[in-house]
TIRO-2110 file (N, C-alpha, C; in Angstrom, 1 decimal):
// TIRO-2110
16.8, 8.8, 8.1, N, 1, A
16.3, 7.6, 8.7, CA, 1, A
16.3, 6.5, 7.6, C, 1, A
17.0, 5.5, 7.9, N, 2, A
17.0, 4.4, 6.7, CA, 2, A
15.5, 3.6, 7.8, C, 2, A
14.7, 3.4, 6.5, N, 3, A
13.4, 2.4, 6.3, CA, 3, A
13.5, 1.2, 5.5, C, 3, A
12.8, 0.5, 5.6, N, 4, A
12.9, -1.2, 5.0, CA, 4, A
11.2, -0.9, 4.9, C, 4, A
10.9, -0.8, 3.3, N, 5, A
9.1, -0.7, 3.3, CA, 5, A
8.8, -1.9, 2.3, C, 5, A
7.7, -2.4, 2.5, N, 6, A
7.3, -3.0, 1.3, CA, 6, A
5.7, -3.3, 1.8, C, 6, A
4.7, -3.5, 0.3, N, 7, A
3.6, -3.2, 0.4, CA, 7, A
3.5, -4.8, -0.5, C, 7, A
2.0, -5.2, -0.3, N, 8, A
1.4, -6.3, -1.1, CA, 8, A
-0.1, -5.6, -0.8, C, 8, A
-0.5, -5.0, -1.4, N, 9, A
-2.2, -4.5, -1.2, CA, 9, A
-2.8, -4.3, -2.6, C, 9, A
-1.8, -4.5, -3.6, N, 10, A
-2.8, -4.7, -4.8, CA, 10, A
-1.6, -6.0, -5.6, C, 10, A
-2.3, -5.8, -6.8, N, 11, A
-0.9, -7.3, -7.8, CA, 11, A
0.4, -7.1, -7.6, C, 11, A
1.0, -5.6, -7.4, N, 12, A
2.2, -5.0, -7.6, CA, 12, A
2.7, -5.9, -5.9, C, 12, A
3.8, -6.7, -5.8, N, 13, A
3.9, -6.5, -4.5, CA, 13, A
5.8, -6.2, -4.8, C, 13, A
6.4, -4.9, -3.6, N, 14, A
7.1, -4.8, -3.8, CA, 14, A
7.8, -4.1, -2.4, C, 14, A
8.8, -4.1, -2.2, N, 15, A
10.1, -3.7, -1.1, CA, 15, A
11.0, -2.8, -1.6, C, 15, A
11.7, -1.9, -0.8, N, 16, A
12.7, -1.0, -0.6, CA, 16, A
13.3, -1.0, 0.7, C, 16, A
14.6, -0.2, 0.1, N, 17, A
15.2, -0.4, 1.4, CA, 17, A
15.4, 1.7, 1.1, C, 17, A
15.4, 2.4, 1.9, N, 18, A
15.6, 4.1, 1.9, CA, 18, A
16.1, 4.6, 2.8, C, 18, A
16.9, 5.7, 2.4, N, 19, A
17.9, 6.3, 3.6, CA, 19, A
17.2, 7.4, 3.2, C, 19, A
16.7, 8.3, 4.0, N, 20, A
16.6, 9.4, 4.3, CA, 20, A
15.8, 10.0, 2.7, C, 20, A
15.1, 9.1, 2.3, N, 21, A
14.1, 9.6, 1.1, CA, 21, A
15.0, 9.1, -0.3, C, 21, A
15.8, 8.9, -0.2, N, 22, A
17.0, 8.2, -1.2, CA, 22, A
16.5, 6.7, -1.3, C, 22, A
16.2, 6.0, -2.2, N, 23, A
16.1, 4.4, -2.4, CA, 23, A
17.7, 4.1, -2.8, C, 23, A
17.6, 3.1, -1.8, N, 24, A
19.2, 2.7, -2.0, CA, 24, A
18.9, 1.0, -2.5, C, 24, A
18.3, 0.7, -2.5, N, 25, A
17.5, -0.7, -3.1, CA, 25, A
16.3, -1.3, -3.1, C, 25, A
15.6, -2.1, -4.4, N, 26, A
14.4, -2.2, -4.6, CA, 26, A
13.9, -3.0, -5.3, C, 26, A
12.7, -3.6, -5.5, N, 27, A
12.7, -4.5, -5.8, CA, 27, A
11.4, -4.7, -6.0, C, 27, A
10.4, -5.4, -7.4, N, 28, A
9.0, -5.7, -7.0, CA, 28, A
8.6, -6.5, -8.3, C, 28, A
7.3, -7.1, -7.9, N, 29, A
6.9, -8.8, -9.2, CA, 29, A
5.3, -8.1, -9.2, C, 29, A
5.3, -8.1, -10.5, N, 30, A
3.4, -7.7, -10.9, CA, 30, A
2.7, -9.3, -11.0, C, 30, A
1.9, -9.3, -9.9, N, 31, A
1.1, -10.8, -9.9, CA, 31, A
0.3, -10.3, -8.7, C, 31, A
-0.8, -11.1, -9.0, N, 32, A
-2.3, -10.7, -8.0, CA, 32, A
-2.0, -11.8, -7.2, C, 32, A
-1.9, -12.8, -7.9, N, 33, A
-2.1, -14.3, -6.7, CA, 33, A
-0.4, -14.7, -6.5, C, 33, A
0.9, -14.2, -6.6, N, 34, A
1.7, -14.9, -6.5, CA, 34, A
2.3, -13.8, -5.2, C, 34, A
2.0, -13.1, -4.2, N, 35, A
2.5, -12.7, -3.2, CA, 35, A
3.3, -13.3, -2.2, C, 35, A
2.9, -14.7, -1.9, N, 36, A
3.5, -15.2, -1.0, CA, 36, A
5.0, -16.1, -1.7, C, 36, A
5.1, -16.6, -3.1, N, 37, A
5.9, -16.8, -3.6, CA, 37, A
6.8, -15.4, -3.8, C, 37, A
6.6, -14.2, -3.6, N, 38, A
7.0, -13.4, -4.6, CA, 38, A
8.5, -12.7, -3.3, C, 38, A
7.2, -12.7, -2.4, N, 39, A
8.0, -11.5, -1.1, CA, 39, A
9.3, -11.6, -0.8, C, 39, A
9.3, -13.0, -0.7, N, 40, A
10.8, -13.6, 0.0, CA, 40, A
12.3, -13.2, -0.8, C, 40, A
11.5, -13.8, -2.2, N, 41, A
12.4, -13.3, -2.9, CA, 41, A
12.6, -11.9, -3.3, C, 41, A
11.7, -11.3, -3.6, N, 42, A
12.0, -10.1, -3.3, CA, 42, A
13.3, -9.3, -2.4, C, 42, A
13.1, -9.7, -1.2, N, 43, A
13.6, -9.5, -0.3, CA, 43, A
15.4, -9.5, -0.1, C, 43, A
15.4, -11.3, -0.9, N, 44, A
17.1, -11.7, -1.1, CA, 44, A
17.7, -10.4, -2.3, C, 44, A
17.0, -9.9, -3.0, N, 45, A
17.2, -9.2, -3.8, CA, 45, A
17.6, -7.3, -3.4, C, 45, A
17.4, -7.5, -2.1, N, 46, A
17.9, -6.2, -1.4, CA, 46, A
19.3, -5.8, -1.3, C, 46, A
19.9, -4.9, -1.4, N, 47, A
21.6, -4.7, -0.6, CA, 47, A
21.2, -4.1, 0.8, C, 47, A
21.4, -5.6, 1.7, N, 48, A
21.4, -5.4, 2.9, CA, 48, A
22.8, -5.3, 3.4, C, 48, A
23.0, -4.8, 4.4, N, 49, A
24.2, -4.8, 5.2, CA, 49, A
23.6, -5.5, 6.6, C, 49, A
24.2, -6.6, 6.7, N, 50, A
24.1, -7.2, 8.1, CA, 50, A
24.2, -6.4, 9.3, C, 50, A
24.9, -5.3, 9.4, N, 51, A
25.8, -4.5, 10.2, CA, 51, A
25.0, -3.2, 10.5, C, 51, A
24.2, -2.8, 9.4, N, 52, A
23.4, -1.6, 9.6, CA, 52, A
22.2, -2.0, 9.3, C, 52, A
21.6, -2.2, 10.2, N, 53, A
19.9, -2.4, 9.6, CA, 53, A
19.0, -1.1, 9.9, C, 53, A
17.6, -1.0, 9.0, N, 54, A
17.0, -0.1, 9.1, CA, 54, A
16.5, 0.1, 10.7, C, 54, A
16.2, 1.8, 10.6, N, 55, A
15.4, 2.1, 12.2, CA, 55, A
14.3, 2.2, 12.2, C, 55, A
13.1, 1.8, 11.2, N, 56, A
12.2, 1.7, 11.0, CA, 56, A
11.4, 0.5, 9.8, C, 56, A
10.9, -0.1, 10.1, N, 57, A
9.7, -1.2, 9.2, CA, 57, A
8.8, -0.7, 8.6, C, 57, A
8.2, -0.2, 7.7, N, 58, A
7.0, 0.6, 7.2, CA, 58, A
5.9, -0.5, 6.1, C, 58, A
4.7, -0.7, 6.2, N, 59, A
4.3, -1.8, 5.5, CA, 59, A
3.1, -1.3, 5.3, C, 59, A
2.3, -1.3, 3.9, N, 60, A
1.6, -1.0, 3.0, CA, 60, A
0.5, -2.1, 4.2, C, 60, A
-1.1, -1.3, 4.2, N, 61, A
-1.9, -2.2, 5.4, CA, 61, A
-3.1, -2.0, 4.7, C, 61, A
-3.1, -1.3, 3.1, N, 62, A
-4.5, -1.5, 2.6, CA, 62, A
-5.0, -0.1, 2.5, C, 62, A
-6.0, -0.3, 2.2, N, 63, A
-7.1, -1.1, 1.6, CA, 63, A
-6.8, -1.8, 0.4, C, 63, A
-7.4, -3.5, 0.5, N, 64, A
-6.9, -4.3, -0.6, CA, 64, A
-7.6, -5.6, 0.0, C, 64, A
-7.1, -6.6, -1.1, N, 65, A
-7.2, -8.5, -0.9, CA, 65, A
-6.8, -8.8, 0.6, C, 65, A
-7.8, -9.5, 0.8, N, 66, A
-7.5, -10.1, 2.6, CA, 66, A
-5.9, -11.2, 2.2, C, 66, A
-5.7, -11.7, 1.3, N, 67, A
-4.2, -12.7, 1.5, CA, 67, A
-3.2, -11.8, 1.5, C, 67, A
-3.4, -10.8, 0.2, N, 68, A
-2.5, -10.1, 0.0, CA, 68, A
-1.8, -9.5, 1.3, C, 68, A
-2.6, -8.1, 2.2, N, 69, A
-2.0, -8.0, 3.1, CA, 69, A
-2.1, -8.6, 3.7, C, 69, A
-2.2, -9.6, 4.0, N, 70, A
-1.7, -10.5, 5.3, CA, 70, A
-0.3, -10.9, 5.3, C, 70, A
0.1, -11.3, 4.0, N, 71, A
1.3, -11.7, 3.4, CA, 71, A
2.2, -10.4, 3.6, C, 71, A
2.4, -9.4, 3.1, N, 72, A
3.1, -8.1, 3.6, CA, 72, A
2.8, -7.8, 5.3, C, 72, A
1.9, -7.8, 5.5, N, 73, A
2.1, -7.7, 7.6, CA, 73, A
2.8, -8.5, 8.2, C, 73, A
2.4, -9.9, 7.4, N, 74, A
3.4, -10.9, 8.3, CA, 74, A
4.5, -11.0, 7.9, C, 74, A
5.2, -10.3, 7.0, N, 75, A
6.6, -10.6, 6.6, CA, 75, A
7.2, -9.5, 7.4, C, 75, A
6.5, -8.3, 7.4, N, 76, A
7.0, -7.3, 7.9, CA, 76, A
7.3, -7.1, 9.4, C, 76, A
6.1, -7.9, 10.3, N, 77, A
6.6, -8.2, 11.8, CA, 77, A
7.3, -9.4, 12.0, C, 77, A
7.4, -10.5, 10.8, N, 78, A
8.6, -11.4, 10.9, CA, 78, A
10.1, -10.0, 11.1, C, 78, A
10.2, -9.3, 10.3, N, 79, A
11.5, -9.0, 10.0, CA, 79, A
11.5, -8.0, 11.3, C, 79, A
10.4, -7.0, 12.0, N, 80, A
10.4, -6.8, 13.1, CA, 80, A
11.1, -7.5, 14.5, C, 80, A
10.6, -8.4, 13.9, N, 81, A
11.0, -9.7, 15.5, CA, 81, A
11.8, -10.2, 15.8, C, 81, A
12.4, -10.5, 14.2, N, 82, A
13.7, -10.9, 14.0, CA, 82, A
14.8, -9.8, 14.5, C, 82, A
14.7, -8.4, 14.1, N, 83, A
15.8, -7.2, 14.2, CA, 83, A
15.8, -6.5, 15.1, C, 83, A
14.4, -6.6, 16.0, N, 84, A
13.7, -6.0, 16.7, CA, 84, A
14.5, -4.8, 16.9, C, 84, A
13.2, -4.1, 15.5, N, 85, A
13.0, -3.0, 15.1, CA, 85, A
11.9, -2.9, 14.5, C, 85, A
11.6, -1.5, 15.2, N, 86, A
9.6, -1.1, 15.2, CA, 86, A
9.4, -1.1, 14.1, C, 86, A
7.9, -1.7, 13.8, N, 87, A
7.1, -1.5, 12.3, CA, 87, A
5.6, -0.9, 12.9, C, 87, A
5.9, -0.3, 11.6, N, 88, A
4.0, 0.5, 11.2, CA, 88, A
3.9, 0.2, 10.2, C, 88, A
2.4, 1.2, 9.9, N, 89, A
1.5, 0.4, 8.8, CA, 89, A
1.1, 2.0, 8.7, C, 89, A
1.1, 1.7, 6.6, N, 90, A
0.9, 3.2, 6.1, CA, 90, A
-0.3, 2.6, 5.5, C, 90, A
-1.3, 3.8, 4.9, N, 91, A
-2.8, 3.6, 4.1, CA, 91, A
-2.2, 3.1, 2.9, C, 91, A
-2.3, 2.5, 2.1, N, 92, A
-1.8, 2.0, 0.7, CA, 92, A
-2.2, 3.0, -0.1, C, 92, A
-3.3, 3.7, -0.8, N, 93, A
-3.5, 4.6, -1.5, CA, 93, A
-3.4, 6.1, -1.0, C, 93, A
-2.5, 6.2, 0.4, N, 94, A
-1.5, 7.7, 0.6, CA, 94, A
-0.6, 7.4, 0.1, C, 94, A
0.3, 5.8, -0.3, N, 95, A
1.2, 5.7, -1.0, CA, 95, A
1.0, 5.9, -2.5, C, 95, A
-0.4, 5.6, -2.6, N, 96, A
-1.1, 5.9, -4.3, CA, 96, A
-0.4, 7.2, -4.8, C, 96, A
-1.4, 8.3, -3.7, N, 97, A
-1.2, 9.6, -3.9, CA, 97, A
0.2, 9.9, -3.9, C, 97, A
1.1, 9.6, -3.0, N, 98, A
2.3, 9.9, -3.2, CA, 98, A
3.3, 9.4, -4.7, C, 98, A
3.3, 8.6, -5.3, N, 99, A
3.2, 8.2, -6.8, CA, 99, A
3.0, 9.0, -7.4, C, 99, A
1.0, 9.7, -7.3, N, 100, A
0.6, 10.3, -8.5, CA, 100, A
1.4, 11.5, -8.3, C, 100, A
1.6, 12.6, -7.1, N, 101, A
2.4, 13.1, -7.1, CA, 101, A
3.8, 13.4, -7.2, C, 101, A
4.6, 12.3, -7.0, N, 102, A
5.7, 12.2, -7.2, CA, 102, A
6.1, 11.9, -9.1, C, 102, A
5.1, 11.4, -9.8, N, 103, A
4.9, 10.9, -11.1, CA, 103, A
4.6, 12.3, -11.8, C, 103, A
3.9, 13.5, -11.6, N, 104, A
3.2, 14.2, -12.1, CA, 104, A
1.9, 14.2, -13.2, C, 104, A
1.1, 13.4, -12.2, N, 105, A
0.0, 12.4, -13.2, CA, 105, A
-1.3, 13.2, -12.8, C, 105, A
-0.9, 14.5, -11.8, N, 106, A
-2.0, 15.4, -12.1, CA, 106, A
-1.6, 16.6, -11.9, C, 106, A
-2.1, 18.1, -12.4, N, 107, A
-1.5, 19.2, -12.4, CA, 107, A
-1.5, 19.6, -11.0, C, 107, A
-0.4, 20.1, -11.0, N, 108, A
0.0, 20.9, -9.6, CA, 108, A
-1.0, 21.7, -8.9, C, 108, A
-1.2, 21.7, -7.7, N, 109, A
-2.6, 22.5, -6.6, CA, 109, A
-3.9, 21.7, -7.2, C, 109, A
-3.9, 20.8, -7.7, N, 110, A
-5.1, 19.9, -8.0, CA, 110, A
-5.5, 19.0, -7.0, C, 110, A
-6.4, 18.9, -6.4, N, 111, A
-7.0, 17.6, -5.7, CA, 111, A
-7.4, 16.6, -6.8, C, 111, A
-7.5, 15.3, -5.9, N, 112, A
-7.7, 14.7, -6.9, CA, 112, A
-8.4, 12.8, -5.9, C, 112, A
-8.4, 11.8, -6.9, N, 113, A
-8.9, 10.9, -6.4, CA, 113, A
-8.3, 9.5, -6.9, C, 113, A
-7.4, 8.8, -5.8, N, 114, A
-6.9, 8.1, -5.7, CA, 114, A
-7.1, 6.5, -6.2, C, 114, A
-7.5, 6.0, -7.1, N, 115, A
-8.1, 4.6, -7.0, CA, 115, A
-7.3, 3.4, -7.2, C, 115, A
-7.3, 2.3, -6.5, N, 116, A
-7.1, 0.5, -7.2, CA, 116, A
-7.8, -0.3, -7.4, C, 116, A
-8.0, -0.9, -8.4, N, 117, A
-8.6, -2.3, -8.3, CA, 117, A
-9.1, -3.0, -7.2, C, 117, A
-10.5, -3.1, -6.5, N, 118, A
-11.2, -3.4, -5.5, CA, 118, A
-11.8, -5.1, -6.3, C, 118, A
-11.9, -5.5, -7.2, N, 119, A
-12.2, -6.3, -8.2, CA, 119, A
-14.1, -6.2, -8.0, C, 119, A
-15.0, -7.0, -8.5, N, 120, A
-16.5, -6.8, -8.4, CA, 120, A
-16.6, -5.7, -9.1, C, 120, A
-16.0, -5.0, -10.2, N, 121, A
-16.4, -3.9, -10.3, CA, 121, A
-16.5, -2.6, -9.3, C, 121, A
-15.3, -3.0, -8.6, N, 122, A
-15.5, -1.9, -7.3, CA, 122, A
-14.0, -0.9, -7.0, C, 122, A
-13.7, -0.1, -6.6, N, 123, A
-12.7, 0.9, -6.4, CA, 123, A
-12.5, 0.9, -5.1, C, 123, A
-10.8, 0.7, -4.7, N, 124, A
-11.1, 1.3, -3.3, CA, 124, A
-10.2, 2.4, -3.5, C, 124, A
-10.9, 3.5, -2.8, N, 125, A
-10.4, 5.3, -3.6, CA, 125, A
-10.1, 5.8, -1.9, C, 125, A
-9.6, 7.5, -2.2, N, 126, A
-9.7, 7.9, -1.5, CA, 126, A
-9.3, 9.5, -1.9, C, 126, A
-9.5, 10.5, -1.6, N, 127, A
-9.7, 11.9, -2.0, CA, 127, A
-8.5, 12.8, -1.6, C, 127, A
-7.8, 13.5, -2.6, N, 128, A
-6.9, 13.8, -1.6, CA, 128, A
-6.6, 15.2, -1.8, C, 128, A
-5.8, 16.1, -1.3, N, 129, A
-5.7, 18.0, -1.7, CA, 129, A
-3.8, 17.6, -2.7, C, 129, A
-3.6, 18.9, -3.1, N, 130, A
-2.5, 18.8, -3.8, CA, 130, A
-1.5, 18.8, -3.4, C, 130, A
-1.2, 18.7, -2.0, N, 131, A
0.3, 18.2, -1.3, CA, 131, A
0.1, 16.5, -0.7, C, 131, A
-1.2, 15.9, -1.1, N, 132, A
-1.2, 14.6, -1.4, CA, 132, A
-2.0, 13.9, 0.5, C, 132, A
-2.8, 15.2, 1.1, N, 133, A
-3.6, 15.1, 2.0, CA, 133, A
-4.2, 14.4, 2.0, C, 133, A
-5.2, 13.4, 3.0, N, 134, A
-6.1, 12.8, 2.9, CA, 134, A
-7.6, 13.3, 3.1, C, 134, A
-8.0, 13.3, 2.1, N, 135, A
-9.2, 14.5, 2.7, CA, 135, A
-10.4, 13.8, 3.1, C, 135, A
-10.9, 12.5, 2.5, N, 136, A
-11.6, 11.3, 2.7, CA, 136, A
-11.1, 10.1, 2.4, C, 136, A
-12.0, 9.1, 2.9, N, 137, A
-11.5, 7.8, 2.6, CA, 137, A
-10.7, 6.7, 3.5, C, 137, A
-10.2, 6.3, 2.9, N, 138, A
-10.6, 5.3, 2.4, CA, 138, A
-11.6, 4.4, 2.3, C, 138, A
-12.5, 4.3, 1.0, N, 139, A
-13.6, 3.9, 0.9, CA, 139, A
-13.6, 2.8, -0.2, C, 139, A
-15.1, 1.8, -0.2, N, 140, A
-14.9, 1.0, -1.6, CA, 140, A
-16.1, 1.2, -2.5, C, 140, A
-15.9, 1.4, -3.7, N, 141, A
-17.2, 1.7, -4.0, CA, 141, A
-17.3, 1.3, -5.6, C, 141, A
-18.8, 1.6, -6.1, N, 142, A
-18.2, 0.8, -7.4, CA, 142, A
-17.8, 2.0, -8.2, C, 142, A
-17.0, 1.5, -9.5, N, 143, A
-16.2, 1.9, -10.6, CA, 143, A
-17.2, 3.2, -10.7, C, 143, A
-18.5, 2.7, -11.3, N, 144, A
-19.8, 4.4, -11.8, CA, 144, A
-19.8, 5.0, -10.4, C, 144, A
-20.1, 4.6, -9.1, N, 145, A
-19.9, 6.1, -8.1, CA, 145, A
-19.0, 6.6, -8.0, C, 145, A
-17.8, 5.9, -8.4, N, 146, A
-16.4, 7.0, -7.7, CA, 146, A
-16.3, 7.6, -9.4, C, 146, A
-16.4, 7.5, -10.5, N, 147, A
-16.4, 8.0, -11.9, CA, 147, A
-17.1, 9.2, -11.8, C, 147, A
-18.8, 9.1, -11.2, N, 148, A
-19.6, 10.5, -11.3, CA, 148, A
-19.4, 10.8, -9.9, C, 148, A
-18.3, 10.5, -9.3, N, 149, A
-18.3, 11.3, -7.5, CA, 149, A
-17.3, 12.5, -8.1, C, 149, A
-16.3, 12.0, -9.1, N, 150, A
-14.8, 12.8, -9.7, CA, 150, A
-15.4, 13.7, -10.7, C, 150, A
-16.3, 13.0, -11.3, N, 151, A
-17.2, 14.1, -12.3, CA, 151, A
-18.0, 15.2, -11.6, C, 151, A
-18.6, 15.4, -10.6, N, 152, A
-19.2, 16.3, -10.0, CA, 152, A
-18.4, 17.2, -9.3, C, 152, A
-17.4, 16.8, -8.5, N, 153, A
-16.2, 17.5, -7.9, CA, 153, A
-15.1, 18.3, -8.7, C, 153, A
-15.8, 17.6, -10.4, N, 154, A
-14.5, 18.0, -11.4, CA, 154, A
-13.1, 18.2, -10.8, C, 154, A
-12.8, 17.0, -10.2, N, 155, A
-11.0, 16.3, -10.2, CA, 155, A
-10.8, 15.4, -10.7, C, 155, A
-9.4, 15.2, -11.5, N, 156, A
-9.1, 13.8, -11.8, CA, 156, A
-9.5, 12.7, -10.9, C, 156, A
-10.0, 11.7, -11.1, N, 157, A
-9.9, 10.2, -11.0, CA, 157, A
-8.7, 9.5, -11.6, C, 157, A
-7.4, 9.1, -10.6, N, 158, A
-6.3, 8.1, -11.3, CA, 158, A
-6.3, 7.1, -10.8, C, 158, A
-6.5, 6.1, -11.9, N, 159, A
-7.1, 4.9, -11.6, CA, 159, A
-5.6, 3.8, -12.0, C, 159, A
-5.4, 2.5, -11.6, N, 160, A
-4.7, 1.8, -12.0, CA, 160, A
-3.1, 2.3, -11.7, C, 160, A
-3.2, 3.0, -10.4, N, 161, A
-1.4, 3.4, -10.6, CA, 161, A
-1.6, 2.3, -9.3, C, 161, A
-0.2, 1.4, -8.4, N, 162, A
0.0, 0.1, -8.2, CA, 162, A
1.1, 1.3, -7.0, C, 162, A
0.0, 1.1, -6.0, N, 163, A
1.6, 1.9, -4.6, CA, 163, A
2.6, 0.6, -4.6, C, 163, A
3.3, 1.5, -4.8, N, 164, A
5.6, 0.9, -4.4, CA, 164, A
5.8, 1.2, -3.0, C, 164, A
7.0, 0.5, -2.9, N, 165, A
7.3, 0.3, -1.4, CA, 165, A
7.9, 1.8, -1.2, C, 165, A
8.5, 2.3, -2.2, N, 166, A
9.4, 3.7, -2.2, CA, 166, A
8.5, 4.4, -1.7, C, 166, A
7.0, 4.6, -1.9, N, 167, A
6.3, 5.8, -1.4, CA, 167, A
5.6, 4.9, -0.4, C, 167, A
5.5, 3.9, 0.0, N, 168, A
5.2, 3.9, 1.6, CA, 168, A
6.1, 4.6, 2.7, C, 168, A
7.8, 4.2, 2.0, N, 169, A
8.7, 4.8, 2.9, CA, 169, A
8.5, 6.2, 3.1, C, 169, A
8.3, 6.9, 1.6, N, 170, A
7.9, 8.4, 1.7, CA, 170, A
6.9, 8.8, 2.4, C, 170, A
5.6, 7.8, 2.7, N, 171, A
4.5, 8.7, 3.3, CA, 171, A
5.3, 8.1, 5.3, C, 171, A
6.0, 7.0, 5.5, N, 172, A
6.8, 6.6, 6.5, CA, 172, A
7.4, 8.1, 7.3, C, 172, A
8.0, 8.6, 5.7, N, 173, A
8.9, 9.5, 6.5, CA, 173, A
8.4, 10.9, 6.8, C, 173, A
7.3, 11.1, 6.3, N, 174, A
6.3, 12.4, 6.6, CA, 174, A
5.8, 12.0, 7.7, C, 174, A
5.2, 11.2, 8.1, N, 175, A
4.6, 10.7, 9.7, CA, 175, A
3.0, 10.3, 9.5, C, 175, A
3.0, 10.0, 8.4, N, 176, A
1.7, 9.3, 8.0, CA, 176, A
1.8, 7.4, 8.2, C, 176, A
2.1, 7.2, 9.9, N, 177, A
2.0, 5.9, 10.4, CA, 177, A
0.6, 5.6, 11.0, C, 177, A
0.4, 4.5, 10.8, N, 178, A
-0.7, 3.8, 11.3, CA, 178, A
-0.2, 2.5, 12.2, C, 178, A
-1.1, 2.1, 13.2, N, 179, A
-1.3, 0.2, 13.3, CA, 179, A
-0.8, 0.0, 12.7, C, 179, A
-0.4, -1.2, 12.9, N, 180, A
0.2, -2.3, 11.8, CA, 180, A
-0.9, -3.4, 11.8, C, 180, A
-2.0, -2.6, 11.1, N, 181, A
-3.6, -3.6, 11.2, CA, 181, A
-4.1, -3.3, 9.7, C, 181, A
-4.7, -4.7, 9.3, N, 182, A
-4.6, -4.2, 7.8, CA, 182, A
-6.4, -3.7, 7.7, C, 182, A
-6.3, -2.6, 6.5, N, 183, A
-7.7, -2.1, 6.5, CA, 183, A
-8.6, -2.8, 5.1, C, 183, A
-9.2, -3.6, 6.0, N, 184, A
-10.3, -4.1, 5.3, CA, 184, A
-11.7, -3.7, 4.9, C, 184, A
-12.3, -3.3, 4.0, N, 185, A
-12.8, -2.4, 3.9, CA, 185, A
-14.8, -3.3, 3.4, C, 185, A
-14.5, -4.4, 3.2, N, 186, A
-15.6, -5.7, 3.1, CA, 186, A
-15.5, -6.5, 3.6, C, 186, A
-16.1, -7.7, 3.8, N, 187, A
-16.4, -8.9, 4.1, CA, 187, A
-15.3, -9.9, 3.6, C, 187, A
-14.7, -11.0, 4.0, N, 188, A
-13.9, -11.4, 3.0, CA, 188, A
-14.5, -12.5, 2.0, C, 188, A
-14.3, -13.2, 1.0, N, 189, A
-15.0, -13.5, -0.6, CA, 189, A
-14.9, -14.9, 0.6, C, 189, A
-14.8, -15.7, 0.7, N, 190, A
-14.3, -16.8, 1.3, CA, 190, A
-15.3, -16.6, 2.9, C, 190, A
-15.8, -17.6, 3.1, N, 191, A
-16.8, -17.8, 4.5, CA, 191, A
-16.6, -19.4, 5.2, C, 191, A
-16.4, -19.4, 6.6, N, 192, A
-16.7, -20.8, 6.8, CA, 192, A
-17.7, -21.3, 6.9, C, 192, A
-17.9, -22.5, 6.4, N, 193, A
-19.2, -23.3, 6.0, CA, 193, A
-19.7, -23.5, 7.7, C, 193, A
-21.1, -23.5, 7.4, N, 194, A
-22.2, -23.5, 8.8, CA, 194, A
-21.9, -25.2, 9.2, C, 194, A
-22.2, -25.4, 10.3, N, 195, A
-21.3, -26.7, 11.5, CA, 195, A
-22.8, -27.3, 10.6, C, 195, A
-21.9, -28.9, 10.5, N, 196, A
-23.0, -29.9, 10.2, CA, 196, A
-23.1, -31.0, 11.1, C, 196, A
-24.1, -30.9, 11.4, N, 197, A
-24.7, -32.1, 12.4, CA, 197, A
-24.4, -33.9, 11.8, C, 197, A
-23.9, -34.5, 12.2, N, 198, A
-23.7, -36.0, 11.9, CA, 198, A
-24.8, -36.2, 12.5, C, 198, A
END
């Protein structure tokens, strides 16, 4: 199954295009605030074939920054709409885990715990078995609970790995699909101001 994935849920924002677990093209820009500049181009930067397009849309839906995914969902059911061809939404840190696994960034039959950058001093983690299961989560929490949550469970904590669009596709093609609704996991930092009376 050729997939067209791409994720914006932490700084890393990035796209693939995959045939059947193969990346046949890819592409991605490390910046927190430059997503909506970044995607499009990204994108020109694909080997698309006019003539064959992907049978599936797969898009990174979080846990992360409220602009960030917004900017990856809406690109992703722009390109839906346009090809009209189906998109879903994968957990961003199953794509984590599939990295640390695919990376070998913890020992084999190990559980372990998945973390990004939540900023405030906070993590959004999630727990997983050694074929990269979701066993809890996704949650936010700060940096010292999820540090002495990994300490008590004695499993790694990997912190700072940036899911790619390549392992959205991979968790795509295992059948770890969701909504294409992004998971927000707080409040967003930004509020509208209370109505004022003239």
């Amino acid at each position: 199954m050729m997939i067209l994935a791409v994720d914006t849920s932490t700084a890393l924002s990035s796209i693939a295009l995959v045939d059947s677990g193969t990346a046949i093209s890819m592409a991605s820009h490390n910046d927190a605030r430059g997503h909506v500049e970044a995607i499009g181009s990204l994108f020109t930067q694909l080997s698309l074939d006019s003539h064959y397009l992907p049978e599936l849309i797969a898009c990174g839906i979080g846990p992360g920054p409220f602009t960030g995914l917004r900017v990856g969902i809406a690109f992703a059911q722009g390109l839906s709409a346009a090809w009209s061809v189906p998109v879903i939404g994968v957990c961003s840190l199953d794509a984590a885990a599939n990295l640390i696994i695919r990376e070998t960034l913890v020992a084999p039959g190990s559980e372990f715990i998945a973390a990004t950058d939540a900023r405030r001093k906070e993590y959004y983690w999630a727990r997983f078995d050694s074929r990269g299961n979701r066993l809890s989560g996704p949650r936010v929490e700060s940096i010292q609970t999820v540090t002495s949550l990994a300490a008590d469970l004695s499993i790694p904590l990997i912190s700072g790995v940036l899911p790619h669009a390549i392992d959205i596709a991979a968790r795509a093609e295992r059948g770890d699909r969701h909504e294409l609704s992004p998971m927000y996991l707080r409040e967003a930092d930004a509020q509208p101001s209370a109505p004022v009376s003239l």
